[in-house]
Structures are given as structure tokens and as C-alpha cells.
C-alpha positions in Angstrom: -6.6 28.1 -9.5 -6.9 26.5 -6.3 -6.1 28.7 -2.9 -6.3 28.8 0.9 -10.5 29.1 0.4 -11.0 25.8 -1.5 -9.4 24.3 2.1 -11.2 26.3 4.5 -14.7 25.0 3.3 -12.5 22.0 4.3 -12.2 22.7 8.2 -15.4 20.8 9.5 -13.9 17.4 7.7 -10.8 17.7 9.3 -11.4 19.2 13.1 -14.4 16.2 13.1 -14.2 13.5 10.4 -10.8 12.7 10.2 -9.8 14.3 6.8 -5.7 14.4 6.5 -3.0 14.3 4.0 -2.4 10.8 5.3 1.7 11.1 3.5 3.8 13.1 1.4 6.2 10.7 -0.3 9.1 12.1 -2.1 10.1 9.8 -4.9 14.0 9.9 -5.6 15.8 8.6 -8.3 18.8 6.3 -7.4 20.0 5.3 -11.1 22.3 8.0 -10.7 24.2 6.7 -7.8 25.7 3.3 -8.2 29.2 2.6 -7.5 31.6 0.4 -8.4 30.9 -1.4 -5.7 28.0 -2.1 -2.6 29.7 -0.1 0.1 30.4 2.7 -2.4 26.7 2.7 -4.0 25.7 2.6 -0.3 27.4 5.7 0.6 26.2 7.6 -2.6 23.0 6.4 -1.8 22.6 7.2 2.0 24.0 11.0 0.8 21.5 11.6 -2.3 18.5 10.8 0.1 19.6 13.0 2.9 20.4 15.7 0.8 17.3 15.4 -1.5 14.8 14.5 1.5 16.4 16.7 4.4 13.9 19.1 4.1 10.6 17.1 3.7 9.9 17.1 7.8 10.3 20.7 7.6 8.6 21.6 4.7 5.5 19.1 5.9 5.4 20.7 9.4 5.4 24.1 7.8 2.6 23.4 5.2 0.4 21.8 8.0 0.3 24.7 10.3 -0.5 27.4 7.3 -3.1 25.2 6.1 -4.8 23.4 9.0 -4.1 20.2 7.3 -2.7 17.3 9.3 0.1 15.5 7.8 0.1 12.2 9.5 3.3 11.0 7.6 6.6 12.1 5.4 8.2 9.1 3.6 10.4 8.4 0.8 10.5 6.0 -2.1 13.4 5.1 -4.3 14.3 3.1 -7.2 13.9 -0.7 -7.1 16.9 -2.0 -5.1 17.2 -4.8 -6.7 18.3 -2.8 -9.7 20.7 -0.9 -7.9 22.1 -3.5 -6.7 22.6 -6.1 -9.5 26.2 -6.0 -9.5 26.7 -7.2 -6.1 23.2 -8.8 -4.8 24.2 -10.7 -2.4 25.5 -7.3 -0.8 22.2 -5.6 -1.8 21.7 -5.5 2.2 24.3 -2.6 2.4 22.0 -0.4 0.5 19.1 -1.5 2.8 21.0 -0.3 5.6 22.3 2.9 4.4 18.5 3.9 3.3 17.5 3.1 7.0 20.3 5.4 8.3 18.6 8.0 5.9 15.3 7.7 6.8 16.3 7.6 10.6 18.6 10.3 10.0 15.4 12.5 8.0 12.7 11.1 10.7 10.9 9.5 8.5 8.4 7.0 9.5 9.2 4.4 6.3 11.3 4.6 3.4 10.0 2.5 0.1 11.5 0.5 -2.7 13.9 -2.6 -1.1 12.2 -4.0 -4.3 11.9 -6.1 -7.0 10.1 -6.4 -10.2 9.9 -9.9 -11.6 6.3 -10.1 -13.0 7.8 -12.0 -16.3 11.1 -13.8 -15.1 12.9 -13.3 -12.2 16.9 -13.0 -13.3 19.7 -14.5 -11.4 20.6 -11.5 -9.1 17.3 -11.1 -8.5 16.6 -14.5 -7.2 19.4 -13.8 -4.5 18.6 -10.1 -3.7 14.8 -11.5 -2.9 16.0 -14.5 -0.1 17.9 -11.5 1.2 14.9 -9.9 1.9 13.7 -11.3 5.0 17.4 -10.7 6.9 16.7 -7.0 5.3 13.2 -6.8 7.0 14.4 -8.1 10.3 17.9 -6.3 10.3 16.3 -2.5 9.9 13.4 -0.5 11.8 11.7 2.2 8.5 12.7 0.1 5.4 9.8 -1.5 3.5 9.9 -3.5 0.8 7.9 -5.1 -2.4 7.8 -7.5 -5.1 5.7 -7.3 -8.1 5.5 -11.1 -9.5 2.2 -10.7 -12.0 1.2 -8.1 -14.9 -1.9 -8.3 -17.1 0.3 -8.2 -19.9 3.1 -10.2 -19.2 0.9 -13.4 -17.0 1.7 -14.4 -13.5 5.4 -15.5 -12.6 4.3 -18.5 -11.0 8.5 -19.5 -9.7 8.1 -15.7 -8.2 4.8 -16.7 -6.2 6.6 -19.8 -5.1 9.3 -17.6 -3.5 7.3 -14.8 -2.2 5.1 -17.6 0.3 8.5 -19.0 1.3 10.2 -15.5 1.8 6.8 -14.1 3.9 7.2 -17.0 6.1 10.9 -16.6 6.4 10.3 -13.1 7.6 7.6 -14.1 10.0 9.8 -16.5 11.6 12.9 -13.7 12.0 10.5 -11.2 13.9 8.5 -13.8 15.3 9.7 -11.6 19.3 7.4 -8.9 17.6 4.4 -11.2 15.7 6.1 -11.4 12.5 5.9 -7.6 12.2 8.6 -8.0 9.4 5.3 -8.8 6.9 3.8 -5.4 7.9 6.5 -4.3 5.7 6.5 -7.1 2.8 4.1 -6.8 0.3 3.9 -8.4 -2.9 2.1 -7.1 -6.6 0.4 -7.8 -9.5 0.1 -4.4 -11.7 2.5 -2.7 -9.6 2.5 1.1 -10.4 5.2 3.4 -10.3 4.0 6.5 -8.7 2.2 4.8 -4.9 2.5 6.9 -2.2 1.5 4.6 -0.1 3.7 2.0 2.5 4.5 -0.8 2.3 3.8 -1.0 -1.7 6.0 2.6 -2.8 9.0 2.8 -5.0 10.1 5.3 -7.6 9.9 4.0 -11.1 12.3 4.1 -13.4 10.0 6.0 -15.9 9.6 8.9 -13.1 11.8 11.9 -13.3 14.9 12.3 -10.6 12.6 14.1 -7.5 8.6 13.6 -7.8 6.4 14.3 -4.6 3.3 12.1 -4.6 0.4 12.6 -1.9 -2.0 10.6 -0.5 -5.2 11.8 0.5 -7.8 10.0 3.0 -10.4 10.5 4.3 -13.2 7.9 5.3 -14.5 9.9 7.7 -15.6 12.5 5.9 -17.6 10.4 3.4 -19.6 8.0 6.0 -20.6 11.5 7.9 -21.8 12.7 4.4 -23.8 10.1 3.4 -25.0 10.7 7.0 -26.6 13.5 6.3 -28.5 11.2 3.7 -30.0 8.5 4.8 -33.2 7.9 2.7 -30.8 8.7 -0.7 -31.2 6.0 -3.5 -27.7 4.8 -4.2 -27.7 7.3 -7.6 -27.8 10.1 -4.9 -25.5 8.1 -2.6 -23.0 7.7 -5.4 -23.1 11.6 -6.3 -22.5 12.2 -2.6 -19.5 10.3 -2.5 -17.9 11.6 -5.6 -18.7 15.4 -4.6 -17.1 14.5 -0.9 -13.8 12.9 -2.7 -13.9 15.9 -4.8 -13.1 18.6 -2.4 -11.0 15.9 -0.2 -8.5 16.0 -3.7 -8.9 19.6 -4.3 -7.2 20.2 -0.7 -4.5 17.3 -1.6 -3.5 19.0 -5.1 -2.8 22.3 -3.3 -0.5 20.4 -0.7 1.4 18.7 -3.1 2.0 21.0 -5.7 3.2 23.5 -2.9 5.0 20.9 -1.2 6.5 20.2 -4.7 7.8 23.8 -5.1 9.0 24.0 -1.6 11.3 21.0 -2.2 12.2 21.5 -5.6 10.6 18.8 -7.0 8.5 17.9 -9.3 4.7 17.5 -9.0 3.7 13.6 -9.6 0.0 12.7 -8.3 -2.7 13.0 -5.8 -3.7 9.6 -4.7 -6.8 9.6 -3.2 -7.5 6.6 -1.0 -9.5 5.8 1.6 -7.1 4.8 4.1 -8.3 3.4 7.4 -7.3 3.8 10.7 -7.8 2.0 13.7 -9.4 5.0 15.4 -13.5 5.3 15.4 -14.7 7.1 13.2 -12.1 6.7 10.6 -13.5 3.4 8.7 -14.2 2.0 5.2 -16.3 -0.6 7.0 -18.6 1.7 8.5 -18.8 3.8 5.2 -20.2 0.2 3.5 -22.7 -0.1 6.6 -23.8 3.7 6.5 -24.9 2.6 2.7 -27.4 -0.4 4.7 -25.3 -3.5 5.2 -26.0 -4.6 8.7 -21.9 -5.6 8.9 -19.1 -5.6 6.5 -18.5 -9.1 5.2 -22.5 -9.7 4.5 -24.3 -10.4 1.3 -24.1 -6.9 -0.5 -20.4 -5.8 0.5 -18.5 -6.5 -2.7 -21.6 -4.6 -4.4 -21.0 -1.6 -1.6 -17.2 -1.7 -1.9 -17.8 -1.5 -5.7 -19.7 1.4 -5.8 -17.8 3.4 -3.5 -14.8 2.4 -5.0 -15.8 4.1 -8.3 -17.6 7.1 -6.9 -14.0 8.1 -5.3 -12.1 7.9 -8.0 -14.3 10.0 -10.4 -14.2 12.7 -7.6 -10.7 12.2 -7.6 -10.2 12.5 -11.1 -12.7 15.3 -11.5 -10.6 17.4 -9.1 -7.1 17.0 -10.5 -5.9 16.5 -13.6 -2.8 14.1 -12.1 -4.6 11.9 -9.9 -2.4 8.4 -9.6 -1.0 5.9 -7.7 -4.3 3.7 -6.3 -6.7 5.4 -5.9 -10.2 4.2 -4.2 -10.6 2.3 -1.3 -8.3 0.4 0.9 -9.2 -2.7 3.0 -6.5 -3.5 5.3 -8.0 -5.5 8.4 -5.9 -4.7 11.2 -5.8 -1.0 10.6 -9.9 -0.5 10.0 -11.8 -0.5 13.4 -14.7 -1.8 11.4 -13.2 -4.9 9.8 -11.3 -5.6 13.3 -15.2 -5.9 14.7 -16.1 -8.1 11.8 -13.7 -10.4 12.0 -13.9 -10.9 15.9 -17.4 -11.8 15.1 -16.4 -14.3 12.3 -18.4 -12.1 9.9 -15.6 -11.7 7.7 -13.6 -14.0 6.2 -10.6 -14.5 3.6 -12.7 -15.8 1.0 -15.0 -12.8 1.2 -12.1 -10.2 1.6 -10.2 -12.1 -2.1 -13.9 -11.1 -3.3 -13.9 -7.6 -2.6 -10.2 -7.1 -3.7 -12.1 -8.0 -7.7 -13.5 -4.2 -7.0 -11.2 -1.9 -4.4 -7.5 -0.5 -5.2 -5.1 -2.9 -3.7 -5.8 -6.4 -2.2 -5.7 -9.1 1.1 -3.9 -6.4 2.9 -2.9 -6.7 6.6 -4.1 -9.8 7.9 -2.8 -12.0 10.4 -3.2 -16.1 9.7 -1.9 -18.6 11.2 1.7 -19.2 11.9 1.7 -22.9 11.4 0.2 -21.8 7.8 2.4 -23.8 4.9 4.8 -21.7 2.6 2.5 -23.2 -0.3 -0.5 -22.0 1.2 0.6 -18.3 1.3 2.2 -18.6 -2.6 -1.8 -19.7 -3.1 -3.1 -16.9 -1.8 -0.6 -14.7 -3.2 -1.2 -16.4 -6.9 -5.2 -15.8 -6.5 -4.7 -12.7 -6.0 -2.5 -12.0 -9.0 -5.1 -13.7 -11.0 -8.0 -11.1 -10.0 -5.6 -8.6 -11.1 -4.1 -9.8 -14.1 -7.8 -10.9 -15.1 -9.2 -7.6 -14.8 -6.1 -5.4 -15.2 -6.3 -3.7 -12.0 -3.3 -3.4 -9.1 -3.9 -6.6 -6.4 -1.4 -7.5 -3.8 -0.8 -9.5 -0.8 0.2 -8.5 2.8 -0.6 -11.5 5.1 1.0 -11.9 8.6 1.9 -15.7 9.6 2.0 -15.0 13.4 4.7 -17.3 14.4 3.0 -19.2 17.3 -0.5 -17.9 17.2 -3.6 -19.8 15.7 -7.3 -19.2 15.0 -8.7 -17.6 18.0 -5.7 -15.5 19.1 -5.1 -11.8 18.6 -2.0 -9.5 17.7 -1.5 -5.9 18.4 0.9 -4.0 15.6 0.5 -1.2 17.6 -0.1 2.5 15.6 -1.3 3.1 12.4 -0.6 -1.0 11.9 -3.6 -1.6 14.3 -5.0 -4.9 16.2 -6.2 -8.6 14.1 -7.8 -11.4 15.3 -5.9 -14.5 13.7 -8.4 -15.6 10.6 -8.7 -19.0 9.7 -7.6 -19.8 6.1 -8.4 -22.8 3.5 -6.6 -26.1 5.1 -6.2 -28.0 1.4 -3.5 -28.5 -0.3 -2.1 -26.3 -2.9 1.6 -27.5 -3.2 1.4 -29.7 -6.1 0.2 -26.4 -7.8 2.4 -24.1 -6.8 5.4 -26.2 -7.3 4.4 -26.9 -11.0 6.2 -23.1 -11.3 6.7 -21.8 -14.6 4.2 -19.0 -15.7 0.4 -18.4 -16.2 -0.3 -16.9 -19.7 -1.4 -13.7 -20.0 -5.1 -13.3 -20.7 -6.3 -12.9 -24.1 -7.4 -9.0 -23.6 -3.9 -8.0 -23.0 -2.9 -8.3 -26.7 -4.4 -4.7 -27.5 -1.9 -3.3 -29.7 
């Protein structure tokens, strides 16, 4: 049974190392709602998420101050809108307006699931509802939105990847007065799951139930100031730290949720405990992997570093609750990690070494700024290596690269926020086109035939 004591012993993590429920995502079902037509599903839609979510503020501020737990955010994620919208997708925009009224209207920071999952073919109305994307993106403030192009069972969709690089740049180009921030809120999958809390990657599968509240957990402060305290530990003991810390950071994330979940008559879906970043010192996955002996993230050692603390986090995790989800590990999003910012500056860190450590953390290239000049073919490249690493070792990867529309090697952008600072990084110069226009599909790997 957990209670108000299994957070108190709690307290010193979060008044000093950062600890927070860093969302509390209420998953709705929109399957119910579709009309006969886009301004009708529109209307349905815009009321079932203000009536199902017009609470979760409330309920969020409420938990925080009984429990001494900050809640940094209160999102929403819905059904793939590209299935909502099939009838009518070159109107699918409607819907992505009415959810932006919504989450304006609930003062929430982002709403989840303008999104699409074409990992084995991508259908007519999809095809259309993904170019509307970037008009979406640049059109509306909380809306985010994803695209899931790659499974390990089903291969990679390579006419998919082709049209995510052109649609990233497209969205660069229509918020190029604010650096292309459009892409802060474009992301694109392989091994999409269903139950993410997290932004810009969320939406409410279609094998969820109609409500499900879904938390995320983070805390990377609280594990670099453990293994603090141990500084001479073998990395057996430094492993065992880390997986005691992410236990009791879950334990306090399970009792949020499932209260949360009562409070707002939904049901309980999963603690995702990931190691989120921040800009702010002291809150940095980079500094955890040079508190284990690297002399800076991005050296010889790092994948190895990332690797193990990856693991150790999500046995704590799963240790501590029996419905631990979404992607749970460790997050490496540049511009948001104080640590990685540094590295980068110094040209310690690079692409190529980031694509390596996505082969061992939860998600993938996340948050970087390249140039803007960068081809459309280059970016489907990236976005199709990265599927690989995923499909190849059956873990979630994804892509969330900003081409800063005028910037080069050597400038900066601030996001501003949670979104952070990036120096631009340099990427590979070759060509990839001839590849990348060959389209069709990469095979699935041998391993996924396990029935």
C-alpha cells in the first residue's frame, strides 16, 4: 500500500535535486466522436476534451500542494487524428484547431496525437492529412504532433521517411520568425507505443480504454546527487544506487497517478519513469554520465554510461510499480540538458555519437538544431537510421531535429522554457537522395517472426 510516508522520505529529492512529476497526461479516446462531417467531428471533439479534461489543472494543483510534489505540466493526448479524420483529410486541420481551443481553453501546456501511424503503408488520406501537418504546426500554439513510419515487425516505411524529411523542413520554413519552432513539436517513430506521456511523441491508442491518466516521473537530479554520495563505488554498486534512487522516485509517481486517476474518473494507465532533462543546473543526464567518471558527455565511455544507467532505471521502475510504461529510462534531448548544451558548444558531442547512444536510451536524436540549408533527403537519412536502430533491436527511436531556417554551424537558438538553448551541430554533407528516393520498404528483421 503506498501512502503520504513513502513521499515524505521523498522531500530532500525534491526541495534540492529537482525530483517532480514532470506531467500528468490524460489520455482520451476520440473514436467515439466523429461526425458526419469535419466541422461536426470538430465540435464533438473540442466538447469531449473540455468536459473530460476540465478538471485535470485543478485536480494537479490540488495533488501538488497535499503532497509536496511539483507538477511541472498537465497535458492531454488523443486518438491519432489521422484516424479521426479519414473521411475528410484534407479538413483534418479543423480538428487540429478545435483541440488547440481545448487545450487553451483547459490551460494546458500541449495537447498530443495530430498523428499518424504509417509504419507499414501509408493510405491515401493519410498521405494528405500528413502534408497538412506543417500548416497545422504553424497555424496553432499547444498542438503537437507525431508520425510513427517503422516497426520491428512490420520493417521501415521507407515512402514515409521520404515524407517526414520533406514535411520537417516544410514546418521549419513556416515558423522560420520563431527558429523553426514548429519541429519542437514534430516528432517522428519507430516502435511507437501507445501509452507516452511524454510531448511531443503522446497520443492515446486505440487499444487504451476511453480515459487513462499516464505520468511521468523525472528526476536526474536526484540520481547524480546519489551516486554523489558514492564516489569510489565499482559500477555493480553504482548500478544498485541507481536502481534503489528510481525506485522510490516511481513509488512517489504511482501514488500521484493512481490518485490523480480516481480524482478524474479515470482509469490508471502507467508510471513512466524517465529521466527528463532540463535546462536548469543541476537537472542533467549529462552530468549523471560524468558523475559515473567520463570527463564530458560525448567521450569514449558514454554509450557504455548511458547504457547502464538506462537499465538500472528501468528495473527501479519496474520494481516499484507493477504498471510501469510508456519509455521509460533516459532521455537525451540536447537543447533541453544543460550538460549536452556544454558539450556541444565545445564540439564534444556530435550527431554521430548522439545516433550511437539512442542504440541504448528510451527514445532517440531528440531536440537538435542543424542546419537550415540542411536537404530534405538528408533529414529522411537521419530519420531512416534511426528507425533502423529501433527496428534492429526492437526498442522505441525517433527523430526531432530542428532545420533553423537561416542559421548554420556556429550559430545558436534559444526555444526558450522547458525547450532550452542549441548550438547549431554540423551534420554529414554526403549525399543520401539516391537512397531515400528508392522508397518502398525495408524488410523487417529476421527476429521479428516470433510467433
Amino acid at each position: 500500500m503506498f501512502n503520504k510516508f513513502d513521499v515524505l522520505e521523498t522531500i530532500d529529492m525534491i526541495e534540492r535535486e529537482h525530483l517532480d512529476i514532470r506531467t500528468i497526461t490524460m489520455g482520451i479516446s476520440l473514436l467515439p466522436y466523429i461526425g458526419a462531417n469535419a466541422e461536426q467531428t470538430a465540435q464533438k471533439v473540442y466538447d469531449a476534451v473540455c468536459s473530460k479534461a476540465k478538471n485535470i489543472v485543478k485536480v494537479a494543483e490540488q495533488l501538488s500542494g497535499e503532497y509536496g510534489i511539483p507538477i511541472v505540466n498537465k497535458r492531454v493526448s488523443v486518438t491519432p487524428v489521422s484516424l479521426i479524420s479519414a473521411s475528410f483529410p484534407d479538413k483534418a486541420v479543423f480538428i487540429g484547431k478545435a483541440l488547440d481551443k481545448a487545450a487553451q481553453e483547459l490551460g494546458i501546456d500541449f495537447l498530443g496525437g495530430y498523428s499518424a501511424l504509417v509504419h507499414k503503408g501509408t493510405a491515401d488520406y493519410e498521405k494528405i492529412f500528413i502534408e497538412g501537418i506543417p500548416e497545422l504546426l504553424a497555424s496553432t500554439e499547444r498542438v503537437c504532433s507525431s508520425v510513427n513510419i517503422g516497426s520491428s515487425k512490420s520493417g521501415i516505411n521507407m515512402d514515409a521517411v521520404r515524407q517526414m524529411g520533406e514535411i520537417v523542413k516544410r514546418t521549419a520554413e513556416l515558423t522560420k520568425e520563431k527558429d523553426g519552432l514548429g519541429c519542437a513539436k514534430l516528432v517522428v517513430f519507430a516502435n511507437a507505443v501507445e501509452d507516452n506521456p511524454f510531448m511531443a511523441g503522446a497520443f492515446h491508442g486505440v487499444g487504451e480504454s476511453d480515459t487513462v491518466i499516464n505520468v511521468g516521473v523525472s528526476g536526474p537530479g536526484v540520481v547524480k546527487h546519489a551516486l554523489e554520495n558514492i564516489p569510489d563505488a565499482n559500477l555493480n554498486d553504482a548500478a544498485e544506487m541507481i536502481k534503489r534512487t528510481a525506485f522510490k522516485i516511481t513509488r512517489a509517481g504511482q501514488l500521484i497517478a493512481k490518485e490523480a486517476a480516481k480524482r478524474l474518473g479515470a482509469e490508471f494507465g502507467i508510471v513512466d519513469l524517465s529521466l527528463a532533462p532540463t535546462p536548469v543546473m543541476g537537472d542533467s543526464v549529462a552530468h549523471i554520465l560524468e558523475e559515473l567518471g567520463l570527463e564530458c558527455v560525448g567521450g569514449h565511455g558514454t554509450t557504455a554510461a548511458l547504457a547502464m544507467l538506462n537499465d538500472a532505471v528501468k528495473k527501479g521502475g519496474v520494481m516499484a510499480s507493477s504498471h510501469v510504461g510508456g519509455l521509460s529510462g533516459a532521455f537525451i534531448p540536447v537543447s533541453e540538458d544543460i550538460g549536452m548544451i556544454e558539450a556541444a558548444q565545445k564540439g564534444l558531442l556530435n550527431i554521430d555519437k548522439l545516433e550511437a547512444m539512442t542504440a541504448v536510451c528510451s527514445v532517440g536524436l531528440d531536440m537538435i538544431a542543424i542546419p537550415g540549408d540542411t536537404p530534405a533527403t538528408t533529414i529522411s537519412a537521419i530519420i531512416a537510421d534511426e528507425a533502423a536502430i529501433g527496428m534492429i533491436n526492437n526498442k522505441t527511436t525517433a527523430v526531432r531535429v530542428i532545420p533553423v531556417p537561416g542559421k548554420g554551424v556556429g550559430d545558436s537558438v534559444e526555444f526558450g522554457g522547458l525547450l532550452g538553448r542549441a548550438p547549431v551541430m554540423p551534420v554529414n554533407t554526403t549525399d543520401s537522395s539516391r537512397f531515400i528516393l528508392r522508397g518502398g520498404r525495408i524488410p523487417a528483421p529476421i527476429h521479428s517472426n516470433k510467433n
